[in-house]
C-alpha positions as CSV (number, residue, x, y, z in Angstrom):
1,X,87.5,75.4,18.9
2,X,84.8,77.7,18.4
3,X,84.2,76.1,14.6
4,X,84.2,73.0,16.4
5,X,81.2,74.0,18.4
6,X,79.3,75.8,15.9
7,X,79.7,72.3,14.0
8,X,78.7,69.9,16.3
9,X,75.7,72.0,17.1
10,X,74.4,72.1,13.3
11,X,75.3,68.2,13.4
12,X,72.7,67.9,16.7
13,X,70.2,69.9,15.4
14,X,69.9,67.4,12.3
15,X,70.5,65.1,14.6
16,X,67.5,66.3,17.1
17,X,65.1,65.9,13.7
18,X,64.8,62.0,13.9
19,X,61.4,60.8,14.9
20,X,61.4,57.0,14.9
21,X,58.7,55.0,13.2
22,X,55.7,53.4,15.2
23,X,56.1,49.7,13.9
24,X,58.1,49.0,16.9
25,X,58.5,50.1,20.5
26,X,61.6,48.8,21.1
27,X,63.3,50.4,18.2
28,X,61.7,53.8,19.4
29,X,63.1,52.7,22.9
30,X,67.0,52.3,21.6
31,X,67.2,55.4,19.6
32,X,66.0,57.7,22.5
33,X,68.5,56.3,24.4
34,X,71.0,57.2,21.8
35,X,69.9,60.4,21.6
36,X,70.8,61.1,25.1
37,X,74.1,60.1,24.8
38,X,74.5,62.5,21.8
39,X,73.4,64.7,23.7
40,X,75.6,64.1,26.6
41,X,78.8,64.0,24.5
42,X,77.7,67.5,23.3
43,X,77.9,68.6,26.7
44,X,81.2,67.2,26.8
45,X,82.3,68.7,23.8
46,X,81.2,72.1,25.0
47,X,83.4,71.1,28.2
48,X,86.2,70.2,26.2
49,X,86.5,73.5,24.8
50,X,87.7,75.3,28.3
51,X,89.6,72.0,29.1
52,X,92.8,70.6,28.1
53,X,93.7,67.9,26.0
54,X,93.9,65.3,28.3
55,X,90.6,65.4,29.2
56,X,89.1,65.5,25.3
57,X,91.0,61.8,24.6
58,X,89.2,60.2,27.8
59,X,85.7,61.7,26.4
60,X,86.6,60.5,22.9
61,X,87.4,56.9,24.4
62,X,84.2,57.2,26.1
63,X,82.1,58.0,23.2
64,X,83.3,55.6,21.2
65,X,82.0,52.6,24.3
66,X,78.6,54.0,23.9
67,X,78.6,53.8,20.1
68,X,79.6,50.4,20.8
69,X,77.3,49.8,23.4
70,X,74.1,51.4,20.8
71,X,75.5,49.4,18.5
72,X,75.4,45.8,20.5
73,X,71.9,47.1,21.8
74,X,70.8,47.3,18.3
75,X,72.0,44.1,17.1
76,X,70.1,42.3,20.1
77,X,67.0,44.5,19.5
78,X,67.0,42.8,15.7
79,X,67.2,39.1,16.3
80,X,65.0,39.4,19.3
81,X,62.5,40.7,16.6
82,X,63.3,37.8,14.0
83,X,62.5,35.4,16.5
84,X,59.6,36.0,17.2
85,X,58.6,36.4,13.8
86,X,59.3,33.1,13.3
87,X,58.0,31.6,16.7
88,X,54.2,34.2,15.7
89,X,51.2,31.4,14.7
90,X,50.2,31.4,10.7
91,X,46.8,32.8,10.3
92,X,44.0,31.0,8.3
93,X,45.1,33.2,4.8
94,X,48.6,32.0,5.5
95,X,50.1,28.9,3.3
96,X,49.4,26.0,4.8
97,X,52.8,23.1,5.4
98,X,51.7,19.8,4.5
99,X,52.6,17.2,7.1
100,X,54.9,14.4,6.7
101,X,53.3,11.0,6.3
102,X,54.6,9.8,9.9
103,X,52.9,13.5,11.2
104,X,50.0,11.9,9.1
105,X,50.2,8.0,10.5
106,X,50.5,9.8,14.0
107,X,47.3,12.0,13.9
108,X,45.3,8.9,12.3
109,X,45.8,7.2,15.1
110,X,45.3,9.3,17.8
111,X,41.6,9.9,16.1
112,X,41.0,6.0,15.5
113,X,42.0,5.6,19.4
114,X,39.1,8.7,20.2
115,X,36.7,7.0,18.0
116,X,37.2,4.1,19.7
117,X,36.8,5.6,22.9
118,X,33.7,6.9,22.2
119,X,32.3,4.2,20.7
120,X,33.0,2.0,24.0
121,X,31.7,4.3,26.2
122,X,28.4,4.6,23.7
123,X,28.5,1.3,24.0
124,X,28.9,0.6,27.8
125,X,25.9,3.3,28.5
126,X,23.5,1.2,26.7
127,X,24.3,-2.0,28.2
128,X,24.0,-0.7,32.0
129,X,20.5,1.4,30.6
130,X,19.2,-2.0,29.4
131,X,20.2,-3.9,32.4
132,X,18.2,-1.7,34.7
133,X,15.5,-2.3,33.1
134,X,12.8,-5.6,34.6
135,X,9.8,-7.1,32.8
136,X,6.6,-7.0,35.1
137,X,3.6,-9.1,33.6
138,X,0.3,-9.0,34.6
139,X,-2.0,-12.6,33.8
140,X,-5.6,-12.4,33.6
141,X,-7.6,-14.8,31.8
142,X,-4.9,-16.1,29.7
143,X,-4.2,-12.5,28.5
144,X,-0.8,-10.7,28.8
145,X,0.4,-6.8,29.8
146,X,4.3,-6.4,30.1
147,X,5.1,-3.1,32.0
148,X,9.0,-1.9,31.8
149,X,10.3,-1.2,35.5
150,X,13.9,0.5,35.9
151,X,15.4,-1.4,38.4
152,X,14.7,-0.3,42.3
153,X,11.5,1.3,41.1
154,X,8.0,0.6,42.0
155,X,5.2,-1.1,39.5
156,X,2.1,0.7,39.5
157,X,-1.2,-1.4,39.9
158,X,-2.8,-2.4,36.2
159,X,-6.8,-2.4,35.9
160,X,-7.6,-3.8,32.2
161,X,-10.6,-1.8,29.9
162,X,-13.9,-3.6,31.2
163,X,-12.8,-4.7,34.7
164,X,-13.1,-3.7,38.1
165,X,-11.8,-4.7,41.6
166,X,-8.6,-6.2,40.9
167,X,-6.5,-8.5,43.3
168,X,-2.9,-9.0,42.4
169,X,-1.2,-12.3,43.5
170,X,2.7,-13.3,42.9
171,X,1.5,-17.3,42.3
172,X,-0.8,-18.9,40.2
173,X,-2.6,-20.4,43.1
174,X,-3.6,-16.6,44.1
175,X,-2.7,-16.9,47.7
176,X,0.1,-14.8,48.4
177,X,-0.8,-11.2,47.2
178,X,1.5,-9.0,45.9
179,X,3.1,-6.0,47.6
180,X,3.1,-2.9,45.7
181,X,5.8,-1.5,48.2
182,X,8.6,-3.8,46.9
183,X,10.9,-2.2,44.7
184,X,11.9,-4.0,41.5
185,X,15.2,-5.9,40.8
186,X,14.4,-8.9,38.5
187,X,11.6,-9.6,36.3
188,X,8.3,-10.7,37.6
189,X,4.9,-12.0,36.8
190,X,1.6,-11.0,38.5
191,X,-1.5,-12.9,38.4
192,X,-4.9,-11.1,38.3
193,X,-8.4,-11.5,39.5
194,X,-10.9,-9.2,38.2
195,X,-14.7,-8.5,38.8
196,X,-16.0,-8.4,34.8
197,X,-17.8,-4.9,34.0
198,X,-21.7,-5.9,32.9
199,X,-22.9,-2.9,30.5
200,X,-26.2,-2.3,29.1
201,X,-26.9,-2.0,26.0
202,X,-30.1,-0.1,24.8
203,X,-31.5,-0.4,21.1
204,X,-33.7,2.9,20.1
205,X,-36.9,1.8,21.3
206,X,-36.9,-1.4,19.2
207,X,-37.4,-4.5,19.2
208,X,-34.3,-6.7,18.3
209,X,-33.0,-10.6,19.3
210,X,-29.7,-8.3,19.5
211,X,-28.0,-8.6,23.3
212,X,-28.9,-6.3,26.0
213,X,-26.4,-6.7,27.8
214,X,-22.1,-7.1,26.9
215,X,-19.0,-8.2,28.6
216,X,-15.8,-7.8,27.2
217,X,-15.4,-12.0,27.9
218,X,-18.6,-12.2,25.2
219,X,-15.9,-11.7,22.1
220,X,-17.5,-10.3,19.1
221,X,-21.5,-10.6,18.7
222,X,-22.7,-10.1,15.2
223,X,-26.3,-8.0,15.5
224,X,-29.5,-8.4,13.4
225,X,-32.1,-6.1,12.2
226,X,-35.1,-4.6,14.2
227,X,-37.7,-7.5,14.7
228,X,-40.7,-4.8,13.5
229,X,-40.0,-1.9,11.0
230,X,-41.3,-0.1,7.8
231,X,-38.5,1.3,5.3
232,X,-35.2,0.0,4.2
233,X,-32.7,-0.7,7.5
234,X,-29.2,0.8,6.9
235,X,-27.7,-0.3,10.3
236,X,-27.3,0.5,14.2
237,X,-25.4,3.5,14.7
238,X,-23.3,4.9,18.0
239,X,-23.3,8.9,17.2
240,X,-21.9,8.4,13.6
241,X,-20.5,5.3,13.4
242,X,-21.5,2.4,11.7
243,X,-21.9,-0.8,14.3
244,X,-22.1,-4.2,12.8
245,X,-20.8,-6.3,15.9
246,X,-20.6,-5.8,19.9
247,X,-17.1,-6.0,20.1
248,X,-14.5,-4.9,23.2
249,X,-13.8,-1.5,21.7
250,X,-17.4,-0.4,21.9
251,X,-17.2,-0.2,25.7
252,X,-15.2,3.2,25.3
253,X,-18.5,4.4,24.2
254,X,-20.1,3.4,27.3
255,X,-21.5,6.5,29.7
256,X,-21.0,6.7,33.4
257,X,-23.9,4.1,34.5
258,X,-22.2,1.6,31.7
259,X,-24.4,2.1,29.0
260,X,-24.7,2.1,25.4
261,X,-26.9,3.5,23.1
262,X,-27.7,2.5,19.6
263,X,-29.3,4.1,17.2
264,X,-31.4,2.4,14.1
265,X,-30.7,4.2,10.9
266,X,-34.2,3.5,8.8
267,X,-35.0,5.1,5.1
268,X,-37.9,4.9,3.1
269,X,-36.0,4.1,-0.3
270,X,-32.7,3.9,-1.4
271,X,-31.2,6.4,-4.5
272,X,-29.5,4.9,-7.0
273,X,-28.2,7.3,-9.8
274,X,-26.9,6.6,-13.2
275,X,-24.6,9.2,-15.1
276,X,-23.4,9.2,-18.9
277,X,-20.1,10.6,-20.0
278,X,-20.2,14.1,-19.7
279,X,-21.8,14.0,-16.1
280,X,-25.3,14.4,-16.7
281,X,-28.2,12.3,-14.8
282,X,-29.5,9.7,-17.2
283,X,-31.4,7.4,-15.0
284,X,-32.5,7.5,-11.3
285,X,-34.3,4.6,-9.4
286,X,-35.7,4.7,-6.2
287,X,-35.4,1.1,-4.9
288,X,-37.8,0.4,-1.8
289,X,-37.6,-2.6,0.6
290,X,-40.0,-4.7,-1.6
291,X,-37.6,-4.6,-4.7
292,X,-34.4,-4.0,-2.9
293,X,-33.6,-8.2,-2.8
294,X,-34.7,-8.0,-7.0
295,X,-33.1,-5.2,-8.0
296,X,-30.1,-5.0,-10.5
297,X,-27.7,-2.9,-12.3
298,X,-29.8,-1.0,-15.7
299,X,-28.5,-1.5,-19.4
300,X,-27.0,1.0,-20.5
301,X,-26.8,2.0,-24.7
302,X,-24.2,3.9,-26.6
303,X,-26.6,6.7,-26.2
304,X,-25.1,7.8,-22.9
305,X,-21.4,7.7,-24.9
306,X,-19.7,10.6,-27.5
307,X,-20.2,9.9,-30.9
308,X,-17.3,7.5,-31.5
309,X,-17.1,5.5,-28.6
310,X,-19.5,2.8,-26.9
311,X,-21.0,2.0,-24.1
312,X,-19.2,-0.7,-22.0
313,X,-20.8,-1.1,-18.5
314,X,-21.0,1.1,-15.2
315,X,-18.1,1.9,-13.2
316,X,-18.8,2.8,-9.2
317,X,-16.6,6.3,-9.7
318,X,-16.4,8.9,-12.2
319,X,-12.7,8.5,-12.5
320,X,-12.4,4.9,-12.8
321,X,-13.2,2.4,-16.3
322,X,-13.4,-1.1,-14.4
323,X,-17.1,-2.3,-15.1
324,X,-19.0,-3.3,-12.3
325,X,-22.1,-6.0,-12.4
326,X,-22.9,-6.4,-8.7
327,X,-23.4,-2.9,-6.8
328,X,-24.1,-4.9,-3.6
329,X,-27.1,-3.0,-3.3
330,X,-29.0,-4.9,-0.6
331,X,-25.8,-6.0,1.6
332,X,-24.7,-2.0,2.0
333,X,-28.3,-0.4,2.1
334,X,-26.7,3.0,1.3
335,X,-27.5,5.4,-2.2
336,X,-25.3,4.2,-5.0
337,X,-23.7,6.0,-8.0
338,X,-23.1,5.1,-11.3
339,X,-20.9,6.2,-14.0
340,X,-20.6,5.3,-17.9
341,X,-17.9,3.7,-19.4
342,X,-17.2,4.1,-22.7
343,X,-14.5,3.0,-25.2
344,X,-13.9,0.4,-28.0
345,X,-13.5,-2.7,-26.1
346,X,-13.8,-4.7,-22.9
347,X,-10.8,-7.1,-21.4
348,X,-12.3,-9.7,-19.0
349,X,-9.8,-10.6,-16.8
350,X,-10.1,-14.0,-14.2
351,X,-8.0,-15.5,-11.7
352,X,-9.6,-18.0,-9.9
353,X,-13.2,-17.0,-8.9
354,X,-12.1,-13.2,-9.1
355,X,-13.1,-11.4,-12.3
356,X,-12.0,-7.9,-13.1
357,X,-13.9,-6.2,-16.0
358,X,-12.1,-3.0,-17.9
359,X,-12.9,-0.9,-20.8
360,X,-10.7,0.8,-22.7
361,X,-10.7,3.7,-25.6
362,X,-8.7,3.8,-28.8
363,X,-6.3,5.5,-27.4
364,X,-5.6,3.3,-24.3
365,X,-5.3,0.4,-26.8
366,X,-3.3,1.9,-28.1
367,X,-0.8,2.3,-25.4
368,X,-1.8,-0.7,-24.0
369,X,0.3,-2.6,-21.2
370,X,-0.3,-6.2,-19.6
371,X,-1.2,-5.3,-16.2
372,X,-0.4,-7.6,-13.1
373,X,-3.0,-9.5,-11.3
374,X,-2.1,-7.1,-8.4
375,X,-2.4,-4.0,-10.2
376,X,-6.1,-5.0,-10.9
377,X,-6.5,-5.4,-7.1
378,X,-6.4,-9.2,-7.1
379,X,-5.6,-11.4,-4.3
380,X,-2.1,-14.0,-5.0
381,X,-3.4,-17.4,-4.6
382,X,-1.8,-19.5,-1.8
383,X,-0.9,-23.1,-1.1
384,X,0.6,-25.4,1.6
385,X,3.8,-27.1,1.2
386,X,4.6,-29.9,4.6
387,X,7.4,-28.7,6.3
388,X,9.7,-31.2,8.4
389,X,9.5,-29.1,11.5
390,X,7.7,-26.5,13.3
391,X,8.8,-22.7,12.3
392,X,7.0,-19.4,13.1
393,X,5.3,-19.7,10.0
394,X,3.8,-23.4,10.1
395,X,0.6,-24.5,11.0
396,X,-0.6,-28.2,12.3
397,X,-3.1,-29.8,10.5
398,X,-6.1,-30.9,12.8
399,X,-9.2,-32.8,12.4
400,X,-12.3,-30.7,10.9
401,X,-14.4,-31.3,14.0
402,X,-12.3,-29.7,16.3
403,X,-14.4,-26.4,17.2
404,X,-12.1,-24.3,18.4
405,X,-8.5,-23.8,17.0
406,X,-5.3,-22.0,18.5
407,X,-3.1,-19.6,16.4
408,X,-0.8,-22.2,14.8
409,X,-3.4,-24.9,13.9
410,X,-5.5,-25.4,10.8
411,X,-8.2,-27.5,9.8
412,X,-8.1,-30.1,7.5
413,X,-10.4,-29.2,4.9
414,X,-8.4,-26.0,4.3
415,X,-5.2,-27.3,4.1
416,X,-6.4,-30.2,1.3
417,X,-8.2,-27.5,-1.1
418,X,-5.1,-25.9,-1.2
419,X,-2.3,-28.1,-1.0
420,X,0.3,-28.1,-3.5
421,X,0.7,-30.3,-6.8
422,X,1.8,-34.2,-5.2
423,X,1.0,-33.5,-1.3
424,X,-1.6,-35.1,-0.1
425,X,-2.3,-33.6,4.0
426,X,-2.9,-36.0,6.6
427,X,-3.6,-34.6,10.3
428,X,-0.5,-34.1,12.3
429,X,1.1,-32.4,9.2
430,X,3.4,-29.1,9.8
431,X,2.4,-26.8,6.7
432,X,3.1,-23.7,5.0
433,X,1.3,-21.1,3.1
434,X,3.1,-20.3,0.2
435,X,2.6,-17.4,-2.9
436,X,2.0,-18.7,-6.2
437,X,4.4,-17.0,-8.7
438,X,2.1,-15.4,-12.0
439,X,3.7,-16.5,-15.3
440,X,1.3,-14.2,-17.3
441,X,-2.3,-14.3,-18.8
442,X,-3.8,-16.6,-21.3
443,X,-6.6,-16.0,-23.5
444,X,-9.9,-18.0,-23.3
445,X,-12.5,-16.0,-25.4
446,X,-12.6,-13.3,-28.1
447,X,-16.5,-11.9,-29.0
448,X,-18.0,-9.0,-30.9
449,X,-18.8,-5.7,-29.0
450,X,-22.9,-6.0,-28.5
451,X,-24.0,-2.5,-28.6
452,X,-25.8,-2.6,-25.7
453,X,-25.0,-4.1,-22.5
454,X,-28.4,-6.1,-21.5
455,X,-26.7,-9.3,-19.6
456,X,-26.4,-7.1,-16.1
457,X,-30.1,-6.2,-16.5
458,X,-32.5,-7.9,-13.2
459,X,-34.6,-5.5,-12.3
460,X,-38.3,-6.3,-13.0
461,X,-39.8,-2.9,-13.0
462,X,-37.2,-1.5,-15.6
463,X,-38.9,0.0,-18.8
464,X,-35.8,-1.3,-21.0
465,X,-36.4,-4.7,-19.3
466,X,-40.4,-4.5,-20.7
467,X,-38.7,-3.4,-23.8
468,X,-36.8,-6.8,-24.0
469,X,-39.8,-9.0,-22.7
470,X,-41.9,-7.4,-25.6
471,X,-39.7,-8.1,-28.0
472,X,-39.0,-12.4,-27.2
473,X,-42.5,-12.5,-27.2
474,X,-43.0,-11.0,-30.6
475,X,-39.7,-13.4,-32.1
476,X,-41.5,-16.0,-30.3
477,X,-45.0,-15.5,-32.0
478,X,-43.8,-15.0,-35.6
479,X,-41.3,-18.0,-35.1
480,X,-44.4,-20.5,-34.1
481,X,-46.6,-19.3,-37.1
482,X,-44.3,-19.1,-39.7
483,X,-43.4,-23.0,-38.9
484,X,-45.6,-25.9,-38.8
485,X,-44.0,-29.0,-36.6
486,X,-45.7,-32.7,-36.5
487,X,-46.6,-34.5,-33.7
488,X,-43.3,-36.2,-33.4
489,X,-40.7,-33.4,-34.2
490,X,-39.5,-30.0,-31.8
491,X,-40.5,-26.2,-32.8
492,X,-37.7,-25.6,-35.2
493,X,-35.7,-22.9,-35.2
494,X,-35.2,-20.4,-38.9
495,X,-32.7,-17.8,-39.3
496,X,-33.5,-14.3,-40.6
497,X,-32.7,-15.9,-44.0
498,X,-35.6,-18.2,-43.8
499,X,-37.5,-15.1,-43.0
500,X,-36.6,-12.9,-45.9
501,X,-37.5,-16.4,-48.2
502,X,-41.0,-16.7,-46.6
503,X,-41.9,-13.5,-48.1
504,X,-41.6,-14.8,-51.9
505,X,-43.1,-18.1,-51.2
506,X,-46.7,-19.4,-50.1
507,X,-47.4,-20.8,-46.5
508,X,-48.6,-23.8,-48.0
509,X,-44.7,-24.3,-49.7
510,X,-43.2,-23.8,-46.7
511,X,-46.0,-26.2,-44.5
512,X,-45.5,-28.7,-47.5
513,X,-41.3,-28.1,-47.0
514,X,-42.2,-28.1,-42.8
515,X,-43.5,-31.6,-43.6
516,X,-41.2,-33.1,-45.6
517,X,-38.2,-32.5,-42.9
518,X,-40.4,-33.7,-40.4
519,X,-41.0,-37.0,-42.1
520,X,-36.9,-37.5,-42.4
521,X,-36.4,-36.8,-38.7
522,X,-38.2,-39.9,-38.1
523,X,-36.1,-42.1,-39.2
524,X,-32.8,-39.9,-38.8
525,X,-31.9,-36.6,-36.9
526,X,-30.1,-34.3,-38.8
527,X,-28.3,-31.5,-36.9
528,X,-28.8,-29.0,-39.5
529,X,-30.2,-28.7,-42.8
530,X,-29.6,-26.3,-45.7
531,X,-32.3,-25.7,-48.2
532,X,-32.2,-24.3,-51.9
533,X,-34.3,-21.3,-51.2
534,X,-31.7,-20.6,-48.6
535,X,-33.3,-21.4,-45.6
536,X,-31.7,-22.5,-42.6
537,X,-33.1,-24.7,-40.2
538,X,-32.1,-26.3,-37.1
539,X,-33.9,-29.6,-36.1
540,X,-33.1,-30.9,-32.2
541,X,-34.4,-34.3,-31.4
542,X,-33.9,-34.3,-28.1
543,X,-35.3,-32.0,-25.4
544,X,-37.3,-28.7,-26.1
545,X,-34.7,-25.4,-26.3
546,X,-35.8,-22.7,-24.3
547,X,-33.3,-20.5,-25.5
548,X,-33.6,-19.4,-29.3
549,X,-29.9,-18.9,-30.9
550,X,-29.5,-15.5,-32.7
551,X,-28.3,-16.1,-36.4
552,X,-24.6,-15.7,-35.6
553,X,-24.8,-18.8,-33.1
554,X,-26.1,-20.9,-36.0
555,X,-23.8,-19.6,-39.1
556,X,-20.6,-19.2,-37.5
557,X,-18.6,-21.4,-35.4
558,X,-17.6,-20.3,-31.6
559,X,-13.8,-20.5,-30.3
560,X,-15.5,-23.8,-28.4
561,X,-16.3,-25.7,-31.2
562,X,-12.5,-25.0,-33.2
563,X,-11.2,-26.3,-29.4
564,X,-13.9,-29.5,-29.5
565,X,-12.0,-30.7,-32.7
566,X,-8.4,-30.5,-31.5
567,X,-6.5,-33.4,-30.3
568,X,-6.0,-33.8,-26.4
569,X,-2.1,-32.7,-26.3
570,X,-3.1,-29.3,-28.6
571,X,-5.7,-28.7,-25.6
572,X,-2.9,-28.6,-23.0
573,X,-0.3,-27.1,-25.0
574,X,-2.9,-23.9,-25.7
575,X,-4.0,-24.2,-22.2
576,X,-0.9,-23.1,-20.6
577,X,0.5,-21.0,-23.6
578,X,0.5,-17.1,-22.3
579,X,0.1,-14.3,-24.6
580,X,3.2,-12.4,-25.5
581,X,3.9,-9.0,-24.0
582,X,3.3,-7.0,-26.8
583,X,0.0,-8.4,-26.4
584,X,-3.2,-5.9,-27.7
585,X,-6.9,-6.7,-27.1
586,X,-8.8,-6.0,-30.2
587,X,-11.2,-2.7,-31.0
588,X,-14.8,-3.9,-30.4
589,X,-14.0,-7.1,-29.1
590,X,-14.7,-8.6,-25.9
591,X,-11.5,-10.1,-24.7
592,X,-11.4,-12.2,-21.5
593,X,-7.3,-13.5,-20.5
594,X,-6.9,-15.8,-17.5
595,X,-4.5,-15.5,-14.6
596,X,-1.3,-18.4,-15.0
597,X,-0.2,-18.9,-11.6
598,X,2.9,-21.8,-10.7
599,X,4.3,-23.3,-7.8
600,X,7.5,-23.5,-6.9
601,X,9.3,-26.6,-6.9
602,X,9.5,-28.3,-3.6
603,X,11.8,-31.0,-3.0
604,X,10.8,-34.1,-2.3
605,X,6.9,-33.3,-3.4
606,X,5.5,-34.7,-6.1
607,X,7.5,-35.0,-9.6
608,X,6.6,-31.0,-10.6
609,X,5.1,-28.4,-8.7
């Protein structure tokens, strides 16, 4: 018995040793307990050893129920754990299970039916926003305000800009007045009476027929200049704005006593400046009130140009080549600027009585592109078409003496300048203003580049202009005395040909020449007559020229005259033809291309529109 004992205590010992792991509590838990019945059956062995037999089976029987017992615990302990592994939530980094398509159908629909239900209660809180909502409108003078109201609210009282002492009624008759009190719960109407504002309007100490006094009922009033001034007038100004008209925004310039002040804005001369390519100041004129109605845009010479380009015109910014011939000097009374264009030719382009003038370098010719009637800033032209009804477009056509005209009439007059191809307006008419459709551009003329640009040239104290006057007078002089006309025959005209002859022959061949031509006019004119020495001379029996042709006019034949010969179908045919779109203007030509506009076919008008 005593190895026994000595054996089951080394067996404890090892025994004693265990330390469970931390992972689970409930393992830890089930091995302490055991433990303690190890323990406990060492205790019983050590009792066993003074005992008898009898007692050591009943402690073996009872051992072996706890083992059991551990055991069962164990088992428990385990599946308890493998449940709840299973039952524990995947985390995000875990695999996610693809549903089955009914899981699929299922969750569609539960988020169609919450999309739904959103969308219906969206839906439902607009509708009862809206309907709280009443229109209050205020009348006065034929004139509308519409005020939003939510519903039970009060309107607040509505004084329109240039009135005063308002009286609101809820008739047109004005005799019941309306209560201010009353809350709102339908849509209303108010009618007004107002006492007009009167404001004064002082002019800067001079004298005008301009209105001293303005009511916003008085519309628009165009004003005039100063009655007595010295300089150039540039307009009536209110602090720095330009005032043309009394109109019903200037009253929110009026003071506290309901007056407003304008200001004359006088100078002594206007500025106008002329610039050549690189920037520089090439021409300044300082145009006073005497030659302010006279004046006109200077010629301008290749001069202000680089070396290989030429001067096309003036432009009205540095950065832009469209030539401009009217600077509208004397309708804005303000300093101009001017700015050289230069290049190797000119494109005229016309629609209608618009005319857009632009030069263009080698390079740009190059490159060239068709542009569009808008791109040049042109306006589309319009015409009416008869509608069968009234729409929110149409206009009815009314008799030109009717002086005063609501928002959807139109005057005769208007409606026949314009009316499309087969439509002939009558009063009564409904009509609509309709957009022509461009088909592209035709050309109508193709000239030599003149050097210098002379045509835009008015103004009567320009040296350039002197320059020009001098040198008529001088062709004019040496044309009358190098020719001899009889009594019954006009100053004929030589060519610089004739002139080069005259220097190898006498006057008295030429007078003796003179005289013979004459003597043949009398009994029949001769449009033109070409000598053996060479010279050219151009006899008109009719009324006295006052315009001498240059030599090119008489030797070579204009794009008018090849059009004078052709028959009258060619003239329509090359009338409507447009240019191609690889169309190129030529270098140092003057090109001008027309606008082709067409209708579009109406049915019913005319047999083609």
């Amino acid at each position: 018995m005593k190895e026994g004992k000595g054996t089951s205590k080394k067996t404890n010992t090892k025994k004693n040793n265990y330390k469970p792991s931390n992972s689970n509590v409930k393992e830890v838990k089930v091995h302490e307990e055991v433990e303690k019945v190890k323990e406990k059956v060492n205790d019983v062995d050590d009792f066993l050893d003074d005992d008898e037999d009898d007692k050591r089976l009943i402690v073996f029987i009872a051992l072996a129920i706890l083992v059991i017992v551990a055991t069962v615990i164990g088992l428990l302990v385990g599946c308890k754990k493998e449940e709840k592994e299973v039952e524990e939530p995947k985390k995000p980094d875990d695999t996610i299970v693809v549903p089955s398509d009914d899981e699929e159908e299922d969750e569609k629909v539960v988020e169609e039916e919450e999309v739904v239900k959103k969308v219906v209660a969206v839906s439902t809180t607009k509708k009862t926003t809206s309907d709280t909502k009443y229109k209050v409108t205020f009348y006065l003078n034929g004139e509308e305000n519409v005020k939003k109201v939510n519903k039970g609210n009060k309107v607040s009282k509505y004084t329109p800009d240039g009135y005063t002492d308002c009286k609101y009624y809820t008739d047109e008759n004005m005799k019941n007045e309306y209560n201010f009190n009353t809350s709102v719960n339908e849509n209303k109407n108010i009618y007004m009476v107002c006492k007009v504002i009167h404001y004064e309007v002082i002019y800067d100490n001079y004298v005008s027929n301009n209105p001293t006094e303005y009511t916003v009922e008085d519309g628009n009033i165009t004003l005039s200049e100063p009655i007595d001034y010295d300089g150039i007038f540039q307009g009536w100004y209110l602090n720095s704005n330009k005032i043309t008209k009394l109109t019903k925004d200037i009253i929110n310039y009026a003071n506290k006593n309901n007056q407003i002040y304008l200001t004359a804005k006088i100078v002594d001369h206007l500025n106008v400046n002329y610039y050549d390519y690189e920037g520089k100041n090439v021409i300044h004129d300082e145009v006073t009130k005497d030659t302010l109605d006279s004046y006109g845009v200077q010629s301008g010479n290749d001069a202000y140009c680089s070396v290989n380009e030429k001067f096309l015109g003036w432009a009205m910014s540095s950065d832009s080549n469209n030539i401009s011939s009217n600077i509208r000097l004397k309708e804005d009374r303000v300093d101009k600027s001017l700015y050289a264009v230069c290049g190797a030719a000119r494109v005229v382009y016309k629609s209608g009585d618009e005319e857009v003038v632009v030069g263009y370098n080698e390079q740009e010719l190059e490159e060239y592109e068709l542009p569009n009637p808008e791109d040049l800033g042109m306006e589309v032209p319009t015409y009416f078409v008869p509608v069968d009804e009234e729409t929110l477009n149409s206009k009815k056509v009314v008799s030109d003496d009717k002086e005063y005209l609501e928002d959807n009439e139109i005057k005769l007059s208007e409606v026949s300048s314009k009316s499309a191809n087969g439509y002939t307006p009558k009063e009564g008419d409904n009509v609509e203003e309709k957009e022509k459709v461009f088909k592209g551009w035709k050309e109508t003329e193709t000239k030599p580049l003149e050097d210098t640009v002379t045509s835009e040239t008015t103004n009567p104290d320009s040296s350039n202009q002197n320059v020009l006057e001098s040198t008529e007078s001088n062709q004019d002089t040496n044309t009358m005395s190098d020719t001899t006309p009889s009594s019954n025959t006009e100053p004929t005209l030589t060519s610089d040909k004739s002139q080069t002859s005259q220097g190898t022959e006498s006057v008295d061949s030429q007078n003796q020449k003179s005289n013979e031509l004459n003597s043949t006019t009398e009994t029949e004119t001769t449009p033109s007559e070409v000598e053996q020495n060479g010279t050219e001379t151009l006899t008109e029996p009719t009324t006295e020229s006052t315009t001498e042709p240059t030599p090119q006019e008489v030797t070579e034949p204009t794009t008018s005259t090849d059009n004078s010969e052709m028959k009258p179908e060619e003239k329509a045919e090359s009338k409507e033809e447009v240019v191609p779109e690889d169309y190129k203007p030529e270098e140092n030509k003057d090109t001008t291309l027309e606008a082709v506009w067409e209708e579009q076919p109406i049915e019913g008008v005319g047999e083609e529109i």
